[in-house]
C-alpha positions as CSV (number, residue, x, y, z in Angstrom):
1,X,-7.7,4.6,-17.1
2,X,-3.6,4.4,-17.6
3,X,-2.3,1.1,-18.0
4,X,-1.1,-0.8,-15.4
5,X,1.9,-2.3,-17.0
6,X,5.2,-2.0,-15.3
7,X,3.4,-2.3,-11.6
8,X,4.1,-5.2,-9.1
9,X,2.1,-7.0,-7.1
10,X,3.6,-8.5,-3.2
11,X,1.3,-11.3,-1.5
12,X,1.7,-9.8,1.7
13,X,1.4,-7.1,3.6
14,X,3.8,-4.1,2.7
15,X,3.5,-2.3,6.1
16,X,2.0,-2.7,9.6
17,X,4.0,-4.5,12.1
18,X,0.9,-6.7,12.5
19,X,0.6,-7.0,9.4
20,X,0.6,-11.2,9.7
21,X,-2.4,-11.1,11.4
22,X,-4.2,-9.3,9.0
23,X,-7.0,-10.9,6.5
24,X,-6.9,-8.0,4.1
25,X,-3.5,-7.2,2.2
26,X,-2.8,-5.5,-0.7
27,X,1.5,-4.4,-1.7
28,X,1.6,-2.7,-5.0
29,X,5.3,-1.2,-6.4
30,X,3.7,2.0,-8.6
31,X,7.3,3.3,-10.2
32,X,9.4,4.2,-7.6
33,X,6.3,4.3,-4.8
34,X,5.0,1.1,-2.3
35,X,1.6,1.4,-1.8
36,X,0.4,-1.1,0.6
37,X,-3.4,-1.8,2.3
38,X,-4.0,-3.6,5.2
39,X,-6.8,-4.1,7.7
40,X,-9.3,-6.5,9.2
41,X,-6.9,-7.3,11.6
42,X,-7.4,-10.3,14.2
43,X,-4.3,-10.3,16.7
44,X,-6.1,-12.9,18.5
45,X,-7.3,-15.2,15.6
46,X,-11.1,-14.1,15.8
47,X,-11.7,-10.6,17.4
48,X,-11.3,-7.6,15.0
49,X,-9.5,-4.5,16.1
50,X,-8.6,-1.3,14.5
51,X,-5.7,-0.5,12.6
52,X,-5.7,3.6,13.2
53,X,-6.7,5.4,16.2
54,X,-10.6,6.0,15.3
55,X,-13.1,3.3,16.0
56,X,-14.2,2.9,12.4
57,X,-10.6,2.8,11.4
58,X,-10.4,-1.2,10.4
59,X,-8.7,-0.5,7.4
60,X,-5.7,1.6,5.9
61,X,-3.3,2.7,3.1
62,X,0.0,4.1,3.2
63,X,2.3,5.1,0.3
64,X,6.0,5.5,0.6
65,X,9.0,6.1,-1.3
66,X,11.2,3.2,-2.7
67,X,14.3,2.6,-4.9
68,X,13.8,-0.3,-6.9
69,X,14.1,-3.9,-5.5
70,X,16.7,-5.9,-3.1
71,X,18.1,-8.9,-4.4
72,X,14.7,-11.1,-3.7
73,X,12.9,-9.2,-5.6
74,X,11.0,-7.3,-2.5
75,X,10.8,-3.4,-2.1
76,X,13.4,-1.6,-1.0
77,X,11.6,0.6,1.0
78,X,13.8,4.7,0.8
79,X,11.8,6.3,4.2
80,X,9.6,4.4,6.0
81,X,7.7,8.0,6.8
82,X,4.5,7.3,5.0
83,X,3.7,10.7,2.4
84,X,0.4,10.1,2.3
85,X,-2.0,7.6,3.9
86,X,-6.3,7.5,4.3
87,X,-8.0,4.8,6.7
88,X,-11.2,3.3,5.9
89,X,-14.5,1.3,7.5
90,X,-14.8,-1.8,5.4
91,X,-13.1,-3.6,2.8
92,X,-14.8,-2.7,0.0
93,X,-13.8,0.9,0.0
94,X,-9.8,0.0,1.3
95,X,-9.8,-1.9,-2.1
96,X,-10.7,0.9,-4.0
97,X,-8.8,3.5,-2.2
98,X,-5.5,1.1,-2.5
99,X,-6.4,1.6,-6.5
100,X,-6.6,4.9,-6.3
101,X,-3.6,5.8,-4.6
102,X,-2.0,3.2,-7.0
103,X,-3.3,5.4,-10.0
104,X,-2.5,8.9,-8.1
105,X,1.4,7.9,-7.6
106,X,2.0,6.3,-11.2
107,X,1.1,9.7,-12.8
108,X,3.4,11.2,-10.2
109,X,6.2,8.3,-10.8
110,X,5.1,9.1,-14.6
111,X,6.0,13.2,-14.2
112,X,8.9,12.6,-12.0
113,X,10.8,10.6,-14.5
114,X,13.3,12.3,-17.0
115,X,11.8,12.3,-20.9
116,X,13.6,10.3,-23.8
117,X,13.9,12.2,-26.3
């Protein structure tokens, strides 16, 4: 497994309008990528709904392209069009999907970047 070093870590949620009402968050800056999980979402304090569009869709990850950081420190999100994304059924697995992706787009930050020679 590659290091982790150089990724950041957000306390909140990195997409989703709803996002606040969400028990489950995960932001993670991967090189010049936002990947952000979300789910378990309670808009009314205690019922679950789904995130996505399928009934077992209670959980979900979107990636998308950023350029660095504003001046607090928070993503600065390039296209909010998501370029990839996967929606999942319980918590468990949205936490191990979020690492995946989080793996998946630091090898392609990794190739995308010019060498030093």
């Amino acid at each position: 497994m590659e290091s982790q070093e150089g990724w950041k870590w957000y306390g909140y949620a990195g997409h989703f309008i709803g996002g606040k009402k969400c028990a489950f968050h995960l932001a993670t800056r991967v090189g010049s990528y936002l990947v952000s999980t979300v789910g378990d979402y309670r808009p009314d304090g205690q019922s679950r709904e789904t995130v996505g569009s399928g009934p077992e869709d209670f959980f979900e990850t979107f990636v998308f392209e950023c350029d660095g950081e504003d001046s607090d420190g928070n993503p600065s999100i390039a296209n909010w069009s998501s370029i990839d994304c996967k929606r999942y059924e319980d918590s468990l697995v949205a936490e191990q999907g979020h690492y995946e992706f989080c793996h998946r787009y630091a090898k392609v930050s990794q190739q995308s970047q010019p060498r030093k020679d």
